[in-house]
ChimeraX commands (.cxc) that place a marker at each C-alpha (Angstrom):
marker #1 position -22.02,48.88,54.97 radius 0.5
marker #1 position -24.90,48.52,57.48 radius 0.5
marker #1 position -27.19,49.19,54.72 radius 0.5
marker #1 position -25.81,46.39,52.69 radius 0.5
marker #1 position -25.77,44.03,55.79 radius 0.5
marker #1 position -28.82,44.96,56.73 radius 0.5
marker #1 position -30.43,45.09,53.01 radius 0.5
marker #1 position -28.80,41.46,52.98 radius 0.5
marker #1 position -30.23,40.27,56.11 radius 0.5
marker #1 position -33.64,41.35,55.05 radius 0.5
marker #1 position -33.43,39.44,51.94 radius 0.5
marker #1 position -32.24,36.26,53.45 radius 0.5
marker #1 position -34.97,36.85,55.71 radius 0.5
marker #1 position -37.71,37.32,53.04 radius 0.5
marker #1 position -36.41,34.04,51.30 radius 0.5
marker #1 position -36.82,32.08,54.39 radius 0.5
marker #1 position -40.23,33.91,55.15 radius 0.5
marker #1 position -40.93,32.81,51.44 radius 0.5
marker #1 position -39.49,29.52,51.90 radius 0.5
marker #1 position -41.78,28.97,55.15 radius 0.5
marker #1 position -44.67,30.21,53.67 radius 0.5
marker #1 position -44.57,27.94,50.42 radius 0.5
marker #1 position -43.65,25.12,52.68 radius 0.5
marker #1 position -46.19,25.03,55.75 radius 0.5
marker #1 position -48.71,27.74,54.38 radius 0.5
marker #1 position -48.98,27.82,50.68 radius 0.5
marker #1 position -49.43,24.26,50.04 radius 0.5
marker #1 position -52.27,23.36,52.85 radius 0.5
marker #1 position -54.34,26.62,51.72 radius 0.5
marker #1 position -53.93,25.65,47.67 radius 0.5
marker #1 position -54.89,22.06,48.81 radius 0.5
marker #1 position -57.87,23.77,51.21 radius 0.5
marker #1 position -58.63,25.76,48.17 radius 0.5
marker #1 position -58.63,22.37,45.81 radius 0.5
marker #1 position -60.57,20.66,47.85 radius 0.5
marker #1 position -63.13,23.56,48.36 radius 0.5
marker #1 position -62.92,23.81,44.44 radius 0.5
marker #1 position -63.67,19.80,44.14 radius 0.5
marker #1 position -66.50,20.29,46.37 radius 0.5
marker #1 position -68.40,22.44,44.81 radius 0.5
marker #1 position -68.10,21.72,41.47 radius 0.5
marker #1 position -69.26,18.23,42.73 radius 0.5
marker #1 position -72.21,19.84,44.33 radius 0.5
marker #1 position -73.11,21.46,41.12 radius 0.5
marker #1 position -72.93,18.52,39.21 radius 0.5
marker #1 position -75.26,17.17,42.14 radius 0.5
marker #1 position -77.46,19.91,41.36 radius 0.5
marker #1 position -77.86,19.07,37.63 radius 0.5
marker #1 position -77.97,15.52,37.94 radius 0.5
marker #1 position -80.69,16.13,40.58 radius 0.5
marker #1 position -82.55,18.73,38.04 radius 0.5
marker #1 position -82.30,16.10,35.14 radius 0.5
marker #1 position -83.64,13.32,37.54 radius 0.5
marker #1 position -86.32,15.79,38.30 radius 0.5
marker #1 position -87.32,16.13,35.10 radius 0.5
marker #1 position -87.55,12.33,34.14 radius 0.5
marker #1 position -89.53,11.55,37.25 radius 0.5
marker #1 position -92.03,14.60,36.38 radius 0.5
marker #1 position -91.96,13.14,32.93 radius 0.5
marker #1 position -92.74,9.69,34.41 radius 0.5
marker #1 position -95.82,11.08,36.65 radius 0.5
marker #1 position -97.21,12.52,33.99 radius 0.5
marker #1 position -96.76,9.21,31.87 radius 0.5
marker #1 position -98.49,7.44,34.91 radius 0.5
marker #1 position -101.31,9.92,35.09 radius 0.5
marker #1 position -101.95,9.49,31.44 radius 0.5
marker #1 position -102.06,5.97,31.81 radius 0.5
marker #1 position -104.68,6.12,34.92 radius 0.5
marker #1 position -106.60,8.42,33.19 radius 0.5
marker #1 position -106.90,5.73,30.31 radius 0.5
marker #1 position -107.28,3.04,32.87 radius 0.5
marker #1 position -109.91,4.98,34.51 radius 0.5
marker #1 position -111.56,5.48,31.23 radius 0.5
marker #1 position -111.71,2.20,30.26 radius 0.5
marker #1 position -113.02,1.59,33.50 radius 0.5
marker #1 position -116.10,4.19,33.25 radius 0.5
marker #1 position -116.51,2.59,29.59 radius 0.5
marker #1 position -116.88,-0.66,31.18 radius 0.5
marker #1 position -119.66,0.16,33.67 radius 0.5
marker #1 position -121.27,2.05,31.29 radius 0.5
marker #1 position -121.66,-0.85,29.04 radius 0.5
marker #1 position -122.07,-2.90,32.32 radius 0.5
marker #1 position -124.63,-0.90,33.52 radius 0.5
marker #1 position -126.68,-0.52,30.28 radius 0.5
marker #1 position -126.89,-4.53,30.25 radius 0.5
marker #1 position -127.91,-4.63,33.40 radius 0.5
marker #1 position -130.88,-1.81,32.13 radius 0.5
marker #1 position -131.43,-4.13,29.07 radius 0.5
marker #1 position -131.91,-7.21,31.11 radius 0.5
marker #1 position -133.91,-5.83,33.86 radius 0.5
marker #1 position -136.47,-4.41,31.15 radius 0.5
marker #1 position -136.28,-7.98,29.07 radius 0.5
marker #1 position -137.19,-9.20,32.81 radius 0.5
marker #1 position -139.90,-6.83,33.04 radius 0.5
marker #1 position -141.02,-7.63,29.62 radius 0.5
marker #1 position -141.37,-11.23,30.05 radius 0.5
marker #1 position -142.84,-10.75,33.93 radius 0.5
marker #1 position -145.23,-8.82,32.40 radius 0.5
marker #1 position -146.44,-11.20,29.27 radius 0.5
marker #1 position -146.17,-13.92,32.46 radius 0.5
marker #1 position -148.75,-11.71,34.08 radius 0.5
marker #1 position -150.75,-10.77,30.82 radius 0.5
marker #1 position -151.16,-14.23,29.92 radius 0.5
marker #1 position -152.53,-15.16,33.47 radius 0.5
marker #1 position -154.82,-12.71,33.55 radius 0.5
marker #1 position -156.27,-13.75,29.95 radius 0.5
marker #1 position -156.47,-17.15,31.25 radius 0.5
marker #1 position -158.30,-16.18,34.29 radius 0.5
marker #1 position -160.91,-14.01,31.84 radius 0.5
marker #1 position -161.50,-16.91,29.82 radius 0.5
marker #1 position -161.76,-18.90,32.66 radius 0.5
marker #1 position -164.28,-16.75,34.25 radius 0.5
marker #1 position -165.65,-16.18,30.89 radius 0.5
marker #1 position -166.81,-19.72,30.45 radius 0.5
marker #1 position -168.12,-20.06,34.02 radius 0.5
marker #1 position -169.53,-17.25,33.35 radius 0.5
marker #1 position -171.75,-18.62,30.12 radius 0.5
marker #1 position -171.90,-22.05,31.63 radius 0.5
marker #1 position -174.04,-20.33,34.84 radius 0.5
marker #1 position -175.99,-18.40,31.63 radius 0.5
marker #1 position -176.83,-21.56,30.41 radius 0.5
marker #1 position -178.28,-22.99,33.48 radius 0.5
marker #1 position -180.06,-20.01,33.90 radius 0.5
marker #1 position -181.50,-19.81,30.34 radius 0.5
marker #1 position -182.61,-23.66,30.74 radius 0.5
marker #1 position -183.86,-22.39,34.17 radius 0.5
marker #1 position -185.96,-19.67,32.62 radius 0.5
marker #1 position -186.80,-21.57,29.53 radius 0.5
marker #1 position -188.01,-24.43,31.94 radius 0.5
marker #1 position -190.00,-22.10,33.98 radius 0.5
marker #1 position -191.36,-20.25,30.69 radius 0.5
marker #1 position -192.31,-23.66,28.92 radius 0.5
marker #1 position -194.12,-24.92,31.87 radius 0.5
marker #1 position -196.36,-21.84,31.70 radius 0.5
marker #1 position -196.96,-21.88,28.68 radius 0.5
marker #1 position -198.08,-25.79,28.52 radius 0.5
marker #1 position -199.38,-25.04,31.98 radius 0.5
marker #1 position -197.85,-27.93,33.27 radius 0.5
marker #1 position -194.91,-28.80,34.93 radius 0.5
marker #1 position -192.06,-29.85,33.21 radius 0.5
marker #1 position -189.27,-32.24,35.26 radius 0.5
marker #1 position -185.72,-31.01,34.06 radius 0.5
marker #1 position -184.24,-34.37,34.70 radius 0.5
marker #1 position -186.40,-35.91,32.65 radius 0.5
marker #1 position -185.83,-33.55,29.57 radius 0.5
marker #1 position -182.24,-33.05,30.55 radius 0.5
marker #1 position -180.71,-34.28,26.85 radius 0.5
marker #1 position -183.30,-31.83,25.31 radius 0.5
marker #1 position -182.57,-28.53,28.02 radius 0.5
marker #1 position -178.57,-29.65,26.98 radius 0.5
marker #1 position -178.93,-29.44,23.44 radius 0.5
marker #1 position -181.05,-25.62,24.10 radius 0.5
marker #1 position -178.00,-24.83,26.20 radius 0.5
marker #1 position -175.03,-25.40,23.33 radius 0.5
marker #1 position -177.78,-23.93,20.82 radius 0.5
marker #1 position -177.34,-21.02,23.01 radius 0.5
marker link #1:1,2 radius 0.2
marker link #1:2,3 radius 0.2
marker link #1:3,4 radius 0.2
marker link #1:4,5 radius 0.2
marker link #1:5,6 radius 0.2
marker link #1:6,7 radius 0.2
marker link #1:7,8 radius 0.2
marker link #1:8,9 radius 0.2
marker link #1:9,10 radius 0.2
marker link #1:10,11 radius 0.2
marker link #1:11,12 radius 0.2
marker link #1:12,13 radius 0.2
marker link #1:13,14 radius 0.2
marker link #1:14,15 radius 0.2
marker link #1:15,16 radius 0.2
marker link #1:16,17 radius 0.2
marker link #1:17,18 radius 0.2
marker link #1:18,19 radius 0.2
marker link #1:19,20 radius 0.2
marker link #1:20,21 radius 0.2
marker link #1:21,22 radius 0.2
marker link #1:22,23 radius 0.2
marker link #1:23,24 radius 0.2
marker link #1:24,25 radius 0.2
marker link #1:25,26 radius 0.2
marker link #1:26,27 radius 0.2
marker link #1:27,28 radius 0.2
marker link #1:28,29 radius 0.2
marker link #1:29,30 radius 0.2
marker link #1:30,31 radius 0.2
marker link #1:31,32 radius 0.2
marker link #1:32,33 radius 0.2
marker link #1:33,34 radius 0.2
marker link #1:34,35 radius 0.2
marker link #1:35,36 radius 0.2
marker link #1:36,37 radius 0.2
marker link #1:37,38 radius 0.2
marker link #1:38,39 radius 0.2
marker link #1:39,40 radius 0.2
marker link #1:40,41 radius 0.2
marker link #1:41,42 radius 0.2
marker link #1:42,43 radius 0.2
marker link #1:43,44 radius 0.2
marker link #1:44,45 radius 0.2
marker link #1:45,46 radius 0.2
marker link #1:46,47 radius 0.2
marker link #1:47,48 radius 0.2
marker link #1:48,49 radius 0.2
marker link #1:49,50 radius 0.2
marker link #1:50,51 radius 0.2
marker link #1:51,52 radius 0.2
marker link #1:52,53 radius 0.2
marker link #1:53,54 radius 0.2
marker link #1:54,55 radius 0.2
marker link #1:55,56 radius 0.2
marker link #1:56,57 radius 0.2
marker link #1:57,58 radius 0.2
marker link #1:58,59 radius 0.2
marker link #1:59,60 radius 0.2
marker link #1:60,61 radius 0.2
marker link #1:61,62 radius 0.2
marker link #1:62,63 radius 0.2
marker link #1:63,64 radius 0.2
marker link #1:64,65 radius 0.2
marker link #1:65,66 radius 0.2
marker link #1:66,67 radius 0.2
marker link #1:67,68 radius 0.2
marker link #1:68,69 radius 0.2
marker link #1:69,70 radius 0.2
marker link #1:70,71 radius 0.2
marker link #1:71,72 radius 0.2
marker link #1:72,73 radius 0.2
marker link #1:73,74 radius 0.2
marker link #1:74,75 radius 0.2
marker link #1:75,76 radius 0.2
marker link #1:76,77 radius 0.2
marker link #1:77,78 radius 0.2
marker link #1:78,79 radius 0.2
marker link #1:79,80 radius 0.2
marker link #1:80,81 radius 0.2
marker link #1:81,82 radius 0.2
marker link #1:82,83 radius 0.2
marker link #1:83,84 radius 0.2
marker link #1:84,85 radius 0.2
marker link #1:85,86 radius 0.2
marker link #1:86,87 radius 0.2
marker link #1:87,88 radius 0.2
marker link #1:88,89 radius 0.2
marker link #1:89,90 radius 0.2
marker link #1:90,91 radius 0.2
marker link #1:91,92 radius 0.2
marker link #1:92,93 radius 0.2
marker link #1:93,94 radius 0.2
marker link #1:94,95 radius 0.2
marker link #1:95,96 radius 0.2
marker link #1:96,97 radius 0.2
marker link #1:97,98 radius 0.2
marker link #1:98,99 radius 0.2
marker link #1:99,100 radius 0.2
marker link #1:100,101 radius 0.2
marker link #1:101,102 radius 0.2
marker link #1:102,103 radius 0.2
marker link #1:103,104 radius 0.2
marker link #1:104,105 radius 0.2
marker link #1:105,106 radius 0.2
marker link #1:106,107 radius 0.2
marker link #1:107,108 radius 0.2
marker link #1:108,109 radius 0.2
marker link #1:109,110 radius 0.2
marker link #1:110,111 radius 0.2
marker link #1:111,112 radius 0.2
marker link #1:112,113 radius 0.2
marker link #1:113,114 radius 0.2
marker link #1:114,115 radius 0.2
marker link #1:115,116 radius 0.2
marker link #1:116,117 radius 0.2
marker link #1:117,118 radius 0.2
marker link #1:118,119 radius 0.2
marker link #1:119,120 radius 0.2
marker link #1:120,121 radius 0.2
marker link #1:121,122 radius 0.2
marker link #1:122,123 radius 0.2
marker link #1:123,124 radius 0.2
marker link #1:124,125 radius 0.2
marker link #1:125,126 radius 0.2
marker link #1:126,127 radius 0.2
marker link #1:127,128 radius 0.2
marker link #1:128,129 radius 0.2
marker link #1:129,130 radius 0.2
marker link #1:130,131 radius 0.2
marker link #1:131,132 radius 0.2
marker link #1:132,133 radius 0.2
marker link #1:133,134 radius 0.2
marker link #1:134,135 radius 0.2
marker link #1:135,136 radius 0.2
marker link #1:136,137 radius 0.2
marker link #1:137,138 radius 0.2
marker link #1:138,139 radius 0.2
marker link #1:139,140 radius 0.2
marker link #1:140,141 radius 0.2
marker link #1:141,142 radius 0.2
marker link #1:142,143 radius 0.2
marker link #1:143,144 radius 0.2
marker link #1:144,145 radius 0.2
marker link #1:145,146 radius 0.2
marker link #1:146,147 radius 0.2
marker link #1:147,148 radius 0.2
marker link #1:148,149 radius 0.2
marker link #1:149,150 radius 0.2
marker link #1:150,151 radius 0.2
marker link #1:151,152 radius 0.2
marker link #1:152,153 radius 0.2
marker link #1:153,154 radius 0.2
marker link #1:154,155 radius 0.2
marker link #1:155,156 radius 0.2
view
């Protein structure tokens, strides 16, 4: 009979141990365990939220860079054509400065050119003087022949 008693007592005891345990032990470590569970499977969600978020902002840099590069090549477009007025107006500048200066320089020639035959003139009536009044052997006044010495002088 002290196996039976015994056998018994060890039984009741192994409920209550059961009991206990699913009581005070089993239920905070399933909850621990829950919770643990919960906890990661929110971090990997985390993770692939953070992965898909990754993705759109590298998709969104590289939508930016493609739209700087265009900016920027719009930009180099416009100081090329910038700079190639600039280059056009400078040498229409030039062009004009130059005729400016061409045209001066003509009118100083011509200038220079008539004072040039005007001084010829005087000379010529000078030396025409002094030749006629060697050949008549007399002295000839150029005031008083000064309507004949002009008319040699346009003749010339």
């Amino acid at each position: 009979m002290n196996i039976t008693v015994t056998l018994l007592a060890q039984v009741i005891a192994f409920v209550v141990l059961i009991y206990f345990v699913n009581k005070v032990l089993w239920k905070p470590l399933t909850d621990m365990m829950d919770a643990r569970q919960k906890k990661i499977a929110d971090g990997l969600a985390a993770a692939e939220k953070g992965i898909k978020d990754q993705e759109l902002a590298e998709k969104k840099a590289l939508d930016v860079i493609g739209e700087a590069k265009k900016q920027a090549a719009e930009i180099v477009g416009l100081a090329q054509k910038r700079s190639s007025e600039i280059v056009d107006d400078a040498k229409n500048s030039a062009k004009s400065e130059a005729e400016k200066i061409v045209h001066a320089a003509n009118t100083e020639i011509e200038q220079e050119l008539n004072r040039a035959k005007e001084q010829l003139r005087k000379d010529v009536s000078a030396v025409a003087v002094a030749g006629a009044s060697k050949i008549l052997k007399k002295e000839i006044n150029a005031n008083e022949h000064a309507d004949l010495l002009k008319d040699l002088a346009a003749q010339i």
